[in-house]
Backbone of each chain as ProteinMPNN parsed JSONL, in Angstrom:
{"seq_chain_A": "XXXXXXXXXXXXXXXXXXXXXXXXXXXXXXXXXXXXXXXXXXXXXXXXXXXXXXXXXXXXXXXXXXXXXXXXXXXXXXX", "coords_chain_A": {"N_chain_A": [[-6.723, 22.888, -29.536], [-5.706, 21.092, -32.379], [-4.457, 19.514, -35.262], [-5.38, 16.43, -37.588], [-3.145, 15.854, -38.784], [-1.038, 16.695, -37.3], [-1.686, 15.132, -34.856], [-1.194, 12.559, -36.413], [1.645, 12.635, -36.974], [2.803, 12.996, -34.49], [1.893, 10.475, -33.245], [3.446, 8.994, -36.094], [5.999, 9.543, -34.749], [6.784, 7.405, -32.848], [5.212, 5.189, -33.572], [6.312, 4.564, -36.713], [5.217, 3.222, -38.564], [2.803, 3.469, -38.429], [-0.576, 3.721, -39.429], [-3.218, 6.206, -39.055], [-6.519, 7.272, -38.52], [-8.762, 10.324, -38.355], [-11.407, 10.665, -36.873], [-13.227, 13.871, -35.835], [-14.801, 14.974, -33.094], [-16.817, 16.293, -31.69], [-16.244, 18.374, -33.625], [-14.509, 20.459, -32.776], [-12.201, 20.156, -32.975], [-10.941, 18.883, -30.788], [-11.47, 16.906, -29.603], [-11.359, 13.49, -30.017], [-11.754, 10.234, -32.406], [-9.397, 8.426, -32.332], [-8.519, 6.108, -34.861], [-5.903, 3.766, -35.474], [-3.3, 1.845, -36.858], [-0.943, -0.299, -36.622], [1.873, -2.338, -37.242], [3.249, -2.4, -34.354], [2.254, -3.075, -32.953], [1.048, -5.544, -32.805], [0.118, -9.054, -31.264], [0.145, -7.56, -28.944], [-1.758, -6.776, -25.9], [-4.58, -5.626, -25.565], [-4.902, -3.243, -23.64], [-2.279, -1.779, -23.619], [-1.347, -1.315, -26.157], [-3.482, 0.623, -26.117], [-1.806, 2.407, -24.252], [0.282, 2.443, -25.591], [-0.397, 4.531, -27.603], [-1.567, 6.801, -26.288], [1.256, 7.407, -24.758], [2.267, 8.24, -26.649], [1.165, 10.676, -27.444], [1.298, 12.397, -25.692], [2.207, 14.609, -24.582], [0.572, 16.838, -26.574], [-1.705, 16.167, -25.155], [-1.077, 16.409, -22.551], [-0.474, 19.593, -23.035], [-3.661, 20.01, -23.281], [-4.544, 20.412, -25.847], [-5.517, 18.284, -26.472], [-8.586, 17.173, -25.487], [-10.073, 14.994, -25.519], [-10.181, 11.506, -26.251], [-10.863, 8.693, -27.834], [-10.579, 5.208, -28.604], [-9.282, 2.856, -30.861], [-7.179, 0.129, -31.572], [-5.048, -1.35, -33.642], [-3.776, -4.195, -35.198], [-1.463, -5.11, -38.165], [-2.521, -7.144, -39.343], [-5.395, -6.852, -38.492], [-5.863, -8.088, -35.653]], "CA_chain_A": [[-7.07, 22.376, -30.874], [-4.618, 20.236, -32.536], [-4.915, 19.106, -36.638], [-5.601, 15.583, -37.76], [-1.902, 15.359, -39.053], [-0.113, 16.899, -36.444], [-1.4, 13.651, -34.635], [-0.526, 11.734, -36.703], [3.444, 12.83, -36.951], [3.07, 12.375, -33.157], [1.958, 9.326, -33.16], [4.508, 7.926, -36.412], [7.332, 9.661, -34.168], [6.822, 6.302, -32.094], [5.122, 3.85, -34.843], [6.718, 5.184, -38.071], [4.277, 2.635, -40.113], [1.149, 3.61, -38.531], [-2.134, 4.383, -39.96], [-3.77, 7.205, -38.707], [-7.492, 7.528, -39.147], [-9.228, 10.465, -37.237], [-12.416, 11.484, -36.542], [-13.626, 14.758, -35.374], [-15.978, 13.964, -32.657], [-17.509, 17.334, -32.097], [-16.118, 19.906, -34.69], [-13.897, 21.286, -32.293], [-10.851, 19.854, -32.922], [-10.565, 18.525, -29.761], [-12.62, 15.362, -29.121], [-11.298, 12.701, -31.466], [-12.063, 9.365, -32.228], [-8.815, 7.652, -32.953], [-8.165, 4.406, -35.108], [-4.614, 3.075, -35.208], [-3.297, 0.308, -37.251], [0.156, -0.653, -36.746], [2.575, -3.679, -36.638], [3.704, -2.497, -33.438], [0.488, -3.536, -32.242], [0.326, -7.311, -33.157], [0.695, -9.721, -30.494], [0.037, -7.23, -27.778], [-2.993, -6.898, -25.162], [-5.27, -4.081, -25.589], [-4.682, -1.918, -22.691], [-0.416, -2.161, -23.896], [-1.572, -0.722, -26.903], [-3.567, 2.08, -26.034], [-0.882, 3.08, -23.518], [1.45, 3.036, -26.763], [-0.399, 6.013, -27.973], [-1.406, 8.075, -24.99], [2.622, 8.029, -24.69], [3.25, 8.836, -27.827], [-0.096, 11.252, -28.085], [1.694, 12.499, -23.748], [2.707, 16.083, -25.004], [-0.441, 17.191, -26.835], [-2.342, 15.782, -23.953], [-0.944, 17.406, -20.929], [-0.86, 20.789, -23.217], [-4.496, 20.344, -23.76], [-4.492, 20.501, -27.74], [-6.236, 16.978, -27.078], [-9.558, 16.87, -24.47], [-10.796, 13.522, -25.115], [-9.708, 10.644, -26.911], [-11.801, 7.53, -28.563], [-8.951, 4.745, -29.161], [-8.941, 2.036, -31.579], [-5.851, -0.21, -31.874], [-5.009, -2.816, -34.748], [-2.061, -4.821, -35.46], [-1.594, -5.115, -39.207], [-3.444, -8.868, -39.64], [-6.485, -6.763, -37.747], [-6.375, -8.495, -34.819]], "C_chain_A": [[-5.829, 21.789, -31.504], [-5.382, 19.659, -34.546], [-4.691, 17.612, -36.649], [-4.102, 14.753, -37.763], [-1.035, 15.724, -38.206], [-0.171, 15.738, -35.488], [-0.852, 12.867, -34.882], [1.109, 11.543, -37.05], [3.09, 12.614, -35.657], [3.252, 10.775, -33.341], [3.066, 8.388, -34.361], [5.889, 8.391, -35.571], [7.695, 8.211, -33.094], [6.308, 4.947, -32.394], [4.689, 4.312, -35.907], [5.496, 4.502, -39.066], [2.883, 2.73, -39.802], [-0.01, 4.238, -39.3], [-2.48, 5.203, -39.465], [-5.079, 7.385, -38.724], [-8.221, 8.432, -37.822], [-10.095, 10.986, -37.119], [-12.749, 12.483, -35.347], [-14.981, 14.741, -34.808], [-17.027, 15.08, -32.625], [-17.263, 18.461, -32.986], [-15.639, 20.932, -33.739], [-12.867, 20.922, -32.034], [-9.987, 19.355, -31.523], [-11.01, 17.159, -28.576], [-12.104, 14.502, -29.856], [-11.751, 11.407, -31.01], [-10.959, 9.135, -33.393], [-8.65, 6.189, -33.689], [-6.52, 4.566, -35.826], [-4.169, 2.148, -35.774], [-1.686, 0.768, -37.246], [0.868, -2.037, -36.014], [3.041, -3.874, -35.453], [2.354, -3.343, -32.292], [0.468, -5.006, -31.781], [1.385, -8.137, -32.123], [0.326, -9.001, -28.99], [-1.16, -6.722, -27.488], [-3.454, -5.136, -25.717], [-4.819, -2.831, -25.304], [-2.643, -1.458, -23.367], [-0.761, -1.111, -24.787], [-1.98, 0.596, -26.9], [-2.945, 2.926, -25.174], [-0.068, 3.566, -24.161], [1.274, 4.491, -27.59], [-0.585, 6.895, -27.121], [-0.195, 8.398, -24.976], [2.908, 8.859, -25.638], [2.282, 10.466, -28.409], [0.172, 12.9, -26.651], [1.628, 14.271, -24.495], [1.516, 16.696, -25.472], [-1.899, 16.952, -25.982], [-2.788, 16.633, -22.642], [-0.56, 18.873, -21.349], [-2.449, 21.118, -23.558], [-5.067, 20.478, -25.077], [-5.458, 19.28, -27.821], [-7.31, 16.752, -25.572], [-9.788, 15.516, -24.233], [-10.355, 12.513, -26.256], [-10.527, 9.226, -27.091], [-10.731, 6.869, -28.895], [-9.542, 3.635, -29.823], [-7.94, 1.529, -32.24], [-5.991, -1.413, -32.538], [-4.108, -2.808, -35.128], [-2.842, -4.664, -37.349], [-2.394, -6.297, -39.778], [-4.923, -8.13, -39.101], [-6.786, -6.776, -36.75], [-6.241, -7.235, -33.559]], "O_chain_A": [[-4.792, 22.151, -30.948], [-6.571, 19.522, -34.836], [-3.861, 17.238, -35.821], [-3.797, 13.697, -37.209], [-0.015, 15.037, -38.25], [0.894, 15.216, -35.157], [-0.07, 12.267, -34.145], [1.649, 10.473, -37.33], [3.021, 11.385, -35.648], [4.256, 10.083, -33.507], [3.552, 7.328, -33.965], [6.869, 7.656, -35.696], [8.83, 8.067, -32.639], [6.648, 3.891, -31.861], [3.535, 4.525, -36.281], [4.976, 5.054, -40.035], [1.955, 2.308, -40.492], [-0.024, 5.416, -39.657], [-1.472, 5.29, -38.764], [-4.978, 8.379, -39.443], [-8.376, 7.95, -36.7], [-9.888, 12.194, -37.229], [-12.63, 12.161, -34.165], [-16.025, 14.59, -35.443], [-18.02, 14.989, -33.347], [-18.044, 19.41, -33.062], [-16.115, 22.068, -33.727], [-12.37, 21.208, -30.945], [-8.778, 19.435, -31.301], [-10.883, 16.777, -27.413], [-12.556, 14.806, -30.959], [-12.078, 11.158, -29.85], [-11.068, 9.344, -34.601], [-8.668, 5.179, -32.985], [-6.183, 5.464, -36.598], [-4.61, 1.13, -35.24], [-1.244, 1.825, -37.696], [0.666, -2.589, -34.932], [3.331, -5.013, -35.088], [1.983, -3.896, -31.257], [0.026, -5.499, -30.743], [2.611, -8.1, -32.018], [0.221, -9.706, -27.986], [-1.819, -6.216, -28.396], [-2.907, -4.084, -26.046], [-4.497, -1.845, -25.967], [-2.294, -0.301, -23.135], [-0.556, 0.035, -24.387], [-1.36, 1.546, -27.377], [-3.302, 4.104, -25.144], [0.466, 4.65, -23.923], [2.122, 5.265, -28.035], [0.185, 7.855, -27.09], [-0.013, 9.604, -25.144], [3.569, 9.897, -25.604], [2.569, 11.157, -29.386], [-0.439, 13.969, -26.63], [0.54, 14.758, -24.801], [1.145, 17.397, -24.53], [-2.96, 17.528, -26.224], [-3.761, 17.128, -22.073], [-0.287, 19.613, -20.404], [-2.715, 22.223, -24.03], [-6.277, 20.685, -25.161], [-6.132, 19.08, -28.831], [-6.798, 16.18, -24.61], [-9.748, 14.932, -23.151], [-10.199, 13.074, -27.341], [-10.762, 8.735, -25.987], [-9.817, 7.492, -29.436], [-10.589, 3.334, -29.249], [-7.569, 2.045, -33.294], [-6.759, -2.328, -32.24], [-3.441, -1.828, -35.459], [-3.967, -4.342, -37.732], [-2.904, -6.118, -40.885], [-5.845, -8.924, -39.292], [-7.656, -6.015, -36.326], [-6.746, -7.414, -32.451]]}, "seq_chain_B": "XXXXXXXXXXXXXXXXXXXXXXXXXXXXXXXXXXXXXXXXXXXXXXXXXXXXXXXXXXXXXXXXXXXXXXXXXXXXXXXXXXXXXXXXXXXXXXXXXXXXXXXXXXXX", "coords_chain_B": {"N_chain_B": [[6.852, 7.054, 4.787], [3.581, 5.986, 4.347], [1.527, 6.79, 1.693], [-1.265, 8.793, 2.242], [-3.527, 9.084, 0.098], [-2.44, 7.264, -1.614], [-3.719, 4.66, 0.299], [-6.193, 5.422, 0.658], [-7.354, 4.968, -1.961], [-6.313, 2.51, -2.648], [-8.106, 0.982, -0.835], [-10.54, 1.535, -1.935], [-10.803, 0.287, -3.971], [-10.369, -2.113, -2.944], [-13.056, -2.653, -1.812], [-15.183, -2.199, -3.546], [-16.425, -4.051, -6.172], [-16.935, -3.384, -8.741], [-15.795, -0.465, -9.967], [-15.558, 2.956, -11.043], [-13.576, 5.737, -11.709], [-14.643, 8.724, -11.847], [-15.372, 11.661, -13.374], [-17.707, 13.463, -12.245], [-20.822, 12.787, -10.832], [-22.917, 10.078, -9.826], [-25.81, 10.807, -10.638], [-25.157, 13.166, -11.413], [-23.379, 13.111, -14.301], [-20.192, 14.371, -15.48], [-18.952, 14.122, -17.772], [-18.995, 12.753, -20.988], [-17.519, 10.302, -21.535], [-17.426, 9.341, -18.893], [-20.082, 8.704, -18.035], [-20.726, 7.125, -20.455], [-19.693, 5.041, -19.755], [-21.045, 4.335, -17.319], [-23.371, 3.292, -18.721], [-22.424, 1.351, -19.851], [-21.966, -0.902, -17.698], [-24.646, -0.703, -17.037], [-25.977, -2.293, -18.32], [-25.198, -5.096, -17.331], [-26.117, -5.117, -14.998], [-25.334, -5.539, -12.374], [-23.891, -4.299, -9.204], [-22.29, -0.894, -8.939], [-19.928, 1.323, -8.245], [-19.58, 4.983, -8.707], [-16.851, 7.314, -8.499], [-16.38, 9.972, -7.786], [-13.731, 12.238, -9.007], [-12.993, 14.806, -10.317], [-12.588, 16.89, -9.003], [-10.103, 16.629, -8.298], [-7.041, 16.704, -8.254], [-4.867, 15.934, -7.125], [-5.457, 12.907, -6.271], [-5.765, 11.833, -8.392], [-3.326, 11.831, -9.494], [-2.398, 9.806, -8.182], [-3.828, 7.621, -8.935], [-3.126, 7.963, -12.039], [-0.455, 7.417, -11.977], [-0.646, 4.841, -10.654], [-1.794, 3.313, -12.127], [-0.699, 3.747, -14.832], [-1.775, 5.047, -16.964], [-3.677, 7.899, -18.694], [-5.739, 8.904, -19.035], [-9.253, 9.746, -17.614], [-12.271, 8.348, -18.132], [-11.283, 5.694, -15.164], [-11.171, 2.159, -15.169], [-11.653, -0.302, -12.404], [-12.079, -4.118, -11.755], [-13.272, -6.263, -9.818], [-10.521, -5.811, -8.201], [-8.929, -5.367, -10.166], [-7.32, -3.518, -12.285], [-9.414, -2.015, -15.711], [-8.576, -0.197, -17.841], [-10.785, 1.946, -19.723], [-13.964, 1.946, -21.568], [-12.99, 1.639, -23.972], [-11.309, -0.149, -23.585], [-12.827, -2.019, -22.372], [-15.068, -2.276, -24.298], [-13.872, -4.028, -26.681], [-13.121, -6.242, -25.238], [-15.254, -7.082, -24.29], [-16.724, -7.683, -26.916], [-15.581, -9.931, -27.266], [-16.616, -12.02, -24.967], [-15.383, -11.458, -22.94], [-15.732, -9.959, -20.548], [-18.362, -10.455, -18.677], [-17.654, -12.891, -17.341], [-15.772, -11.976, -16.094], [-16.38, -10.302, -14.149], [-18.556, -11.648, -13.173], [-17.259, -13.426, -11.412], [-15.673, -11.522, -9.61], [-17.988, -11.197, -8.214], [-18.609, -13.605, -7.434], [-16.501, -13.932, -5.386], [-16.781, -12.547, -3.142]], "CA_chain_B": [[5.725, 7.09, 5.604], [3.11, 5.963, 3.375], [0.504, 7.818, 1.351], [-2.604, 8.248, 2.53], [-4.237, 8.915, -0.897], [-3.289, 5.638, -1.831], [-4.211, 4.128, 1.295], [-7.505, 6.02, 0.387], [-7.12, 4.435, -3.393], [-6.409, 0.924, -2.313], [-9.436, 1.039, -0.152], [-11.814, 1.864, -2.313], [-10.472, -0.647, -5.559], [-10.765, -3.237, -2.588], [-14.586, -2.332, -1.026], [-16.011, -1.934, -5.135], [-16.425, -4.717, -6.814], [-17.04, -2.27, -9.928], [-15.278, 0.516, -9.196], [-15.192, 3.551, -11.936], [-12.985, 7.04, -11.096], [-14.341, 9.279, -13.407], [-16.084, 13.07, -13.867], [-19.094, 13.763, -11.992], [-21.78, 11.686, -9.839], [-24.088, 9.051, -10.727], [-26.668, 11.611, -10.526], [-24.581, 14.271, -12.828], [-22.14, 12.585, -14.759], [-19.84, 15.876, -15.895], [-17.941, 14.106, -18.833], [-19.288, 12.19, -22.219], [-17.195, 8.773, -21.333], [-18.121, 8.575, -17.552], [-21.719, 8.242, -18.588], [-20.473, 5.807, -21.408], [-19.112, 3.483, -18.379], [-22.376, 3.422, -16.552], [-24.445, 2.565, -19.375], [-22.021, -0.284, -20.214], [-22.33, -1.699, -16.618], [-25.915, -1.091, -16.281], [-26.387, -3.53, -19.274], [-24.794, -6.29, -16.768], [-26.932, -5.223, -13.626], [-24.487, -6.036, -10.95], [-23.586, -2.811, -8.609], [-21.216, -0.294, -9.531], [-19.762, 2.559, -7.781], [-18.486, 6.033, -9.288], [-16.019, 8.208, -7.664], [-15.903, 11.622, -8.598], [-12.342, 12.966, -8.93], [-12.803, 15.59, -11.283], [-11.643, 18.171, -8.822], [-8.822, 16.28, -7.027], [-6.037, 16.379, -8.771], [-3.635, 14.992, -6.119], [-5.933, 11.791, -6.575], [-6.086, 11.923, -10.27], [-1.895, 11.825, -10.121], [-1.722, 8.865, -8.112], [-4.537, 7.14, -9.912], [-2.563, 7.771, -12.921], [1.011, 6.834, -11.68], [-0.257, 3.426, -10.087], [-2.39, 2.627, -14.036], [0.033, 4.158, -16.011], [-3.348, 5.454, -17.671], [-3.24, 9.431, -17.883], [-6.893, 9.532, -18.716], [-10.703, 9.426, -16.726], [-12.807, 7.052, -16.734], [-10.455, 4.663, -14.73], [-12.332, 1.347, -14.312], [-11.465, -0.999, -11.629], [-13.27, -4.753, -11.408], [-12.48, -7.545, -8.761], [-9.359, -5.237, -7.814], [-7.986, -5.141, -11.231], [-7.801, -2.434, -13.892], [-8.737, -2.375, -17.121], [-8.613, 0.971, -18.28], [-11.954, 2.148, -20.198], [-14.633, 1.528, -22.426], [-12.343, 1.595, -25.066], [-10.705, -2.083, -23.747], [-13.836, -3.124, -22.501], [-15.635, -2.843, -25.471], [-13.033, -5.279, -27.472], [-13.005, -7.23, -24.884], [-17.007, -7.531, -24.096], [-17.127, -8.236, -27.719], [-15.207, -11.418, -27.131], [-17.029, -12.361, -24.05], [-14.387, -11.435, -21.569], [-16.28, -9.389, -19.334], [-19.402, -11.251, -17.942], [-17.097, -14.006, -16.402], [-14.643, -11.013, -15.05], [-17.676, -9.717, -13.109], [-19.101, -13.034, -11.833], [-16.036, -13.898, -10.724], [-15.401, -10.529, -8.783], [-19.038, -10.7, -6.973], [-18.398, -14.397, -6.137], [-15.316, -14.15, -4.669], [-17.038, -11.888, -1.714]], "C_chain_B": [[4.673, 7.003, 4.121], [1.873, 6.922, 3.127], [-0.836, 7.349, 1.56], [-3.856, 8.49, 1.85], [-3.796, 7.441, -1.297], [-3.489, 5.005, -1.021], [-5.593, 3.883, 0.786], [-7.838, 4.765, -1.046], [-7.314, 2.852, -3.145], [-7.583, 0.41, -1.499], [-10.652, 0.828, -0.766], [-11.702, 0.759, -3.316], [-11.329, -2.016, -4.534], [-12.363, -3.476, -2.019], [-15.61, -2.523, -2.607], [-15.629, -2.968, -6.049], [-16.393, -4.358, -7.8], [-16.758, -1.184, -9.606], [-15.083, 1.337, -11.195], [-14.711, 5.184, -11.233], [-13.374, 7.595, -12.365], [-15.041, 10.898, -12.881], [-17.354, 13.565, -13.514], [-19.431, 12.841, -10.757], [-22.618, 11.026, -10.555], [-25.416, 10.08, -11.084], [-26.306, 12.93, -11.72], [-23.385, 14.229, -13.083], [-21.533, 14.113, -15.296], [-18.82, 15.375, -17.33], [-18.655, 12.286, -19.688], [-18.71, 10.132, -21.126], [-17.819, 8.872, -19.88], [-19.334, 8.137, -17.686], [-22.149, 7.1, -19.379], [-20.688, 4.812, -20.474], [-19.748, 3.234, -17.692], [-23.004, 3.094, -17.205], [-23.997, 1.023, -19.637], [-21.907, -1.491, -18.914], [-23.224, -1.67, -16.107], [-26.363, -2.026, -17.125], [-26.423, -5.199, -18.32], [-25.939, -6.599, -15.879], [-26.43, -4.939, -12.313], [-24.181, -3.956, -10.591], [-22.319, -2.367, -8.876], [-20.839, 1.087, -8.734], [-18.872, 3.949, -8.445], [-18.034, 6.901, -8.406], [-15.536, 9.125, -8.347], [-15.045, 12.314, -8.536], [-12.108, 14.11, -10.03], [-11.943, 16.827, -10.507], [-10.868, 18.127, -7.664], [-7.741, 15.984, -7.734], [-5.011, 15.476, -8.215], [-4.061, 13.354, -6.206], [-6.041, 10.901, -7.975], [-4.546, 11.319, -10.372], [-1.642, 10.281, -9.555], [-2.243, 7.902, -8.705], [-3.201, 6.731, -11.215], [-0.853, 7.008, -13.065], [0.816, 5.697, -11.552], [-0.97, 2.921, -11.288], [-1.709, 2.514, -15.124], [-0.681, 4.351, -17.373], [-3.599, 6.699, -17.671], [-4.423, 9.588, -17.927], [-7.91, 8.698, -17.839], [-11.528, 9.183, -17.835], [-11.236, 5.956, -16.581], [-11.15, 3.614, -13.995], [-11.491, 0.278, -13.332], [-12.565, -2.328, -11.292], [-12.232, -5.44, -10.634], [-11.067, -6.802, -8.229], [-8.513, -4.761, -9.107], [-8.177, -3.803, -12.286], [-7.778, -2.505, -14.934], [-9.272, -1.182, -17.927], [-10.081, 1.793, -18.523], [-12.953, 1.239, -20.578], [-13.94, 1.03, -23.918], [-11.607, 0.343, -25.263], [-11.684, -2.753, -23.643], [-14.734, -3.377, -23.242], [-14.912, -4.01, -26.389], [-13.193, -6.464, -26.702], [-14.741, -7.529, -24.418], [-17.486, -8.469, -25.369], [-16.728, -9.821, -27.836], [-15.456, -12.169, -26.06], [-16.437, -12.554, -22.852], [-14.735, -11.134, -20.521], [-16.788, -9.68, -18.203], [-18.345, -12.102, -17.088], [-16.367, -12.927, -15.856], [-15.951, -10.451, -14.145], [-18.39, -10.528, -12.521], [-18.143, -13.254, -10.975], [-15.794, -13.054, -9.402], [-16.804, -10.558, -8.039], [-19.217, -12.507, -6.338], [-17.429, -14.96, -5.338], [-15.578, -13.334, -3.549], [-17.121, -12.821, -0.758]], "O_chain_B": [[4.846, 7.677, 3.106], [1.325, 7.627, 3.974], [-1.415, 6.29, 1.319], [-4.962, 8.325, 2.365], [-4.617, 6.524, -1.319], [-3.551, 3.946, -1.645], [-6.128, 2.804, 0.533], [-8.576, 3.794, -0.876], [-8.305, 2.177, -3.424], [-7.901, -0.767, -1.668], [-11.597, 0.161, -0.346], [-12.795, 0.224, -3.499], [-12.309, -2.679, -4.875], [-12.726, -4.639, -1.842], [-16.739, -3.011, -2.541], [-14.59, -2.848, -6.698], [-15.554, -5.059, -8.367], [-17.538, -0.694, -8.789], [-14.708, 0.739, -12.203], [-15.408, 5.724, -10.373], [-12.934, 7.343, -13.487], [-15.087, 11.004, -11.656], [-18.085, 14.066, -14.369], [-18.656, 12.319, -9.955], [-23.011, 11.295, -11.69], [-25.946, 9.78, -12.155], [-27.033, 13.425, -12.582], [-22.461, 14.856, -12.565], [-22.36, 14.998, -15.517], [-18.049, 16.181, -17.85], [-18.74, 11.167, -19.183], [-19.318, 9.291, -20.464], [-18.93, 8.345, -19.813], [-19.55, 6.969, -17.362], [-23.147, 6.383, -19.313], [-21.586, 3.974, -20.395], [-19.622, 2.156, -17.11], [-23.731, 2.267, -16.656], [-24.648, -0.021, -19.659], [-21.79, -2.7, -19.118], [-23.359, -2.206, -15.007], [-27.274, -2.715, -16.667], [-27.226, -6.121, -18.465], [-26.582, -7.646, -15.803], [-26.947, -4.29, -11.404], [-24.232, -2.932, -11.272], [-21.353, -3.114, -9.038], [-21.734, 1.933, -8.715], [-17.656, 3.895, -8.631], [-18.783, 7.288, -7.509], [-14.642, 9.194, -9.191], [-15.328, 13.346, -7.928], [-10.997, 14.229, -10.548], [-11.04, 17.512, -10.988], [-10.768, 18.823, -6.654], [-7.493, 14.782, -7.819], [-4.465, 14.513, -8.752], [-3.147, 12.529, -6.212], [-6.306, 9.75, -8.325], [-4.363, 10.416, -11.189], [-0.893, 9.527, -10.176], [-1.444, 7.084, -9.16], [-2.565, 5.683, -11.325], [-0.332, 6.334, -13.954], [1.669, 4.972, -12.065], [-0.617, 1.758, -11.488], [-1.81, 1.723, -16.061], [-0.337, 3.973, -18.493], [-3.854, 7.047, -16.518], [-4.819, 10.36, -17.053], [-7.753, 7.551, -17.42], [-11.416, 10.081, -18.669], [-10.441, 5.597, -17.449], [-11.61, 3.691, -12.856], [-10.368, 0.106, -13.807], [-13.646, -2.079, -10.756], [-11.003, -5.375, -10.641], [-10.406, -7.677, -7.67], [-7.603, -3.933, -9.062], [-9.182, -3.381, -12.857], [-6.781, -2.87, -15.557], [-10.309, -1.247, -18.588], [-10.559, 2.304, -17.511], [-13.012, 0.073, -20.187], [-14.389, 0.208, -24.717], [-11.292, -0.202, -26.321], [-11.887, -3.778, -24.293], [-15.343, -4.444, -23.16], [-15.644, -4.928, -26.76], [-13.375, -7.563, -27.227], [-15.019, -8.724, -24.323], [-18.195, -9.473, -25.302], [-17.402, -10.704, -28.366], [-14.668, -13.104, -25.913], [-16.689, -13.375, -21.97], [-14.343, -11.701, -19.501], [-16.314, -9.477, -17.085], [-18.341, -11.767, -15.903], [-16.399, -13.103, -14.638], [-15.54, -10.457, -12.985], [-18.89, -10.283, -11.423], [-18.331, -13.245, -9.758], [-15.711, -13.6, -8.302], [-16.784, -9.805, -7.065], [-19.722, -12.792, -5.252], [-17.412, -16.049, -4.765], [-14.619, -13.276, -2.778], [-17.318, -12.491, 0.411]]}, "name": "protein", "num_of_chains": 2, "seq": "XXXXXXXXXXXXXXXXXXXXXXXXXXXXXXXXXXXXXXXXXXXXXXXXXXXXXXXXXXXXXXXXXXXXXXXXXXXXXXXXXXXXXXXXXXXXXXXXXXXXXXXXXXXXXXXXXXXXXXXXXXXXXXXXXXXXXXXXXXXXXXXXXXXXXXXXXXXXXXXXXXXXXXXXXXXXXXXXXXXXXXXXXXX"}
């Protein structure tokens, strides 16, 4: 199990200006459905992106704290 | 001396035109997204094969080493990877897909 914000300090430990938004997919703190908005984003391909958080997401991962992951990545323009 | 999981690996990307590594069998998917990833390639039609690595880890690592992708489903079309549902939805929505999947069944 892992809290909404402890994500999200993961994830700004590697893009300080990100957004965070996270849904709880089943109410067990362990399913989420991430969305992502940061400048690090813009300009780069999809898959780039959601590799940028799995890395940055790597530690809570491979301790389990995080089962399944839903990703949504957006540069700051949206795209 | 090379490995003969990816031997195994490279084999299978090249034989599967739609190729998904994920959590179960077509018959009893064992994980939420693998199930996702056949509904979104039975929409197309075209054939698809799943490969159940849920309880091979040693397959799972090199999977993940040669994607640089730590999680399952791992899709594979025409030889290439492009991770999940999670790219190929963005990119379906912009009509990327369909031509990546003609392409890969008429290049047999």
């Amino acid at each position: 199990m892992i809290t909404s914000d402890v994500m999200t300090s993961y994830i700004q430990q590697s893009m300080p200006d990100a957004v965070v938004t996270v849904i709880d997919l089943k109410g067990t703190m362990d399913h989420f459905k991430l969305k992502v908005v940061s400048e690090a984003f813009s300009g780069k391909p999809i898959m780039d992106r959601h590799r940028m958080i799995y890395q940055a997401l790597d530690v809570p991962m491979k301790d389990g704290r995080i089962h399944a992951l839903e990703i949504t990545a957006e540069a700051n323009d949206g795209s | 001396m090379s490995d003969p999981i990816q031997e195994e690996v490279d084999r299978e990307i090249k034989e599967n035109k739609i190729l998904i590594y994920g959590k179960g069998t077509k018959a009893q998917p064992k994980c939420g997204f693998t199930a996702e990833t056949m509904q979104f390639f039975d929409k197309y039609g075209y054939e698809y094969e799943l490969l159940d690595v849920l309880e091979n880890p040693a397959k799972r690592e090199v999977l993940t080493k040669m994607t640089n992708w730590p999680t399952l489903p791992k899709v594979f079309i025409g030889g290439t990877f492009y991770g999940d549902t999670d790219v190929l939805d963005p990119m379906e929505a912009k009509g990327e897909v369909e031509p990546l999947i003609k392409k890969a069944f008429e290049a047999a």
